[in-house]
C-alpha positions as a printed Julia matrix, in Angstrom:
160×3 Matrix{Float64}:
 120.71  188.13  -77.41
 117.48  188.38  -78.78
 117.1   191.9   -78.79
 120.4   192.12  -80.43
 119.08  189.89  -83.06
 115.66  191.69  -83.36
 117.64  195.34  -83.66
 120.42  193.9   -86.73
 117.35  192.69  -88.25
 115.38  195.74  -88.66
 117.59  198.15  -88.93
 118.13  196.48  -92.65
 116.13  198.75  -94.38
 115.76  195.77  -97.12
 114.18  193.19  -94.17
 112.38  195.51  -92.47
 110.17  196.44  -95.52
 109.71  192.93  -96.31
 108.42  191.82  -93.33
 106.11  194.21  -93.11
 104.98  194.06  -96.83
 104.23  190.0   -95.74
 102.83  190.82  -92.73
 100.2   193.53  -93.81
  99.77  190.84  -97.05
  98.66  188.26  -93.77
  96.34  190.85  -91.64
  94.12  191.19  -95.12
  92.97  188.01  -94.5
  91.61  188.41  -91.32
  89.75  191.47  -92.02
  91.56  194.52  -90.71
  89.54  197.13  -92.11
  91.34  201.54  -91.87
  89.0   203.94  -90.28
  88.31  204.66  -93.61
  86.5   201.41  -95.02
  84.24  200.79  -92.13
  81.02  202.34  -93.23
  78.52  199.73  -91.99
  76.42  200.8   -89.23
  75.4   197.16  -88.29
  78.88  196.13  -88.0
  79.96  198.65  -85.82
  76.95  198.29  -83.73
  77.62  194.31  -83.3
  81.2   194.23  -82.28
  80.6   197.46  -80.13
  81.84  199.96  -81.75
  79.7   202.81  -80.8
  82.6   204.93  -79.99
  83.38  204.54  -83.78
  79.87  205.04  -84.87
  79.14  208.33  -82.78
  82.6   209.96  -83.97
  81.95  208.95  -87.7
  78.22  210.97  -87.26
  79.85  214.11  -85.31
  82.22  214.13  -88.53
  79.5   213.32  -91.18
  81.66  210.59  -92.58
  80.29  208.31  -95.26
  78.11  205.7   -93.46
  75.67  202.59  -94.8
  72.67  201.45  -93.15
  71.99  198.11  -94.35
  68.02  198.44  -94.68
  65.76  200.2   -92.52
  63.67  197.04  -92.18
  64.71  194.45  -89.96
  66.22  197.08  -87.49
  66.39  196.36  -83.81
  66.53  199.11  -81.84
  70.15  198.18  -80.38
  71.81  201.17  -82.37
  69.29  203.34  -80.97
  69.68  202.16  -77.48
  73.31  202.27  -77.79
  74.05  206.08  -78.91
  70.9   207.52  -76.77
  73.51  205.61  -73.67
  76.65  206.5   -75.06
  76.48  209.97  -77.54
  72.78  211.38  -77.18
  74.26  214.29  -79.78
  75.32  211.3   -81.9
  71.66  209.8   -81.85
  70.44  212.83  -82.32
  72.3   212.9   -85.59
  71.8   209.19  -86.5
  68.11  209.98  -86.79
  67.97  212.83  -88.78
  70.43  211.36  -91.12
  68.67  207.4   -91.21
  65.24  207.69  -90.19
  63.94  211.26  -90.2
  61.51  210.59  -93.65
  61.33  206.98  -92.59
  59.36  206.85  -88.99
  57.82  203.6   -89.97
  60.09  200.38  -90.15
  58.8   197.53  -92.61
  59.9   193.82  -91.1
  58.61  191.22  -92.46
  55.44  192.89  -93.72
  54.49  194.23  -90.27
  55.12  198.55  -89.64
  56.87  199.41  -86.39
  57.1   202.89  -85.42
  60.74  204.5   -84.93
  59.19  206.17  -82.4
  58.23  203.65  -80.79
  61.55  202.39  -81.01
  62.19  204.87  -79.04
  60.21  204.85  -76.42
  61.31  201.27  -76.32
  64.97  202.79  -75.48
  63.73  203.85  -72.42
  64.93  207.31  -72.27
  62.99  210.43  -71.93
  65.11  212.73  -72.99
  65.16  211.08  -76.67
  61.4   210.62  -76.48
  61.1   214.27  -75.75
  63.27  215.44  -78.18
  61.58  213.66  -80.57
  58.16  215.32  -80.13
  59.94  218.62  -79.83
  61.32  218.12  -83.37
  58.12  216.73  -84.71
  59.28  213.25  -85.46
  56.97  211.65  -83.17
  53.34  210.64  -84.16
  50.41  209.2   -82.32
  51.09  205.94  -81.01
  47.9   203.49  -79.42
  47.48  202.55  -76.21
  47.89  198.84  -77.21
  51.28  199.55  -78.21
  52.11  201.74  -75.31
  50.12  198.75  -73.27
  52.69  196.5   -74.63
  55.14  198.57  -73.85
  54.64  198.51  -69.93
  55.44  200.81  -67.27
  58.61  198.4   -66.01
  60.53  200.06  -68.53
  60.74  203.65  -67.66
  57.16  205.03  -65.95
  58.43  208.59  -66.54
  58.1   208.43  -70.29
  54.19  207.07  -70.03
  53.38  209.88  -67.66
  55.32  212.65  -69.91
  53.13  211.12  -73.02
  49.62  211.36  -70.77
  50.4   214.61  -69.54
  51.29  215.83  -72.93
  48.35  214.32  -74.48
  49.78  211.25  -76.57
């Protein structure tokens, strides 16, 4: 019976249209947003979106990076996991004339964001490309070897 119902009911062009005109009027509300209008990289990056984020860099779709300041290193650590390729291009794009991060008038180093990510292959890409500058001991102290040993012994060995 229902689907009876359901099929009279949208089959009329007329009904159809307007409950779909209301209902679309209803999801605006709650903040249904077209591939299109999401452009900030914070939000994707805080409901997990990285998907989103690494196919709107490998299509060089308009994006918006709230500040530069204030910037954990969660995006970083999420598309070095997920879309190295898409890091790769998040950096150059975002950070690759800014490689010092003003919070709250301290300077952290993007690269030592990096290193922070815990993967070598970004931290060696990033010396390849010249992005990386000399980083002290007190910050690589702080650092620790629990997070990934390899990428203190591949900065020793290569003179960092």
């Amino acid at each position: 019976m229902t689907d009876q119902l359901y099929r009279s009911i949208f089959r009329n062009v007329y009904l159809s249209k307007q409950i779909f005109t209301y209902v679309s009027q209803i999801q605006q509300g709650n903040n249904s947003l077209k591939y299109d209008d999401i452009i900030e990289v914070e939000w994707m990056n805080k409901y997990g979106h990285i998907g989103l984020l690494s196919d709107k860099l490998h299509r060089g779709a308009e994006l918006f990076l709230e500040k530069l300041g204030g910037f954990d290193c969660s995006v970083f650590k999420a598309l070095v996991e997920k879309d190295f390729e898409g890091f790769k291009i998040f950096y150059q794009r975002f950070y690759k004339y800014n490689t010092f991060i003003q919070e709250d008038n301290d300077y952290y180093s993007s690269f030592m964001r990096v290193i922070d990510t815990g993967h070598l292959e970004a931290v060696k890409w990033m010396i390849e490309n010249e992005y990386a500058h000399q980083v002290s001991w007190r910050s690589l102290d702080m650092y620790s070897e629990a997070k990934n040993p390899e990428i203190l012994r591949y900065l020793v060995s290569n003179g960092w």
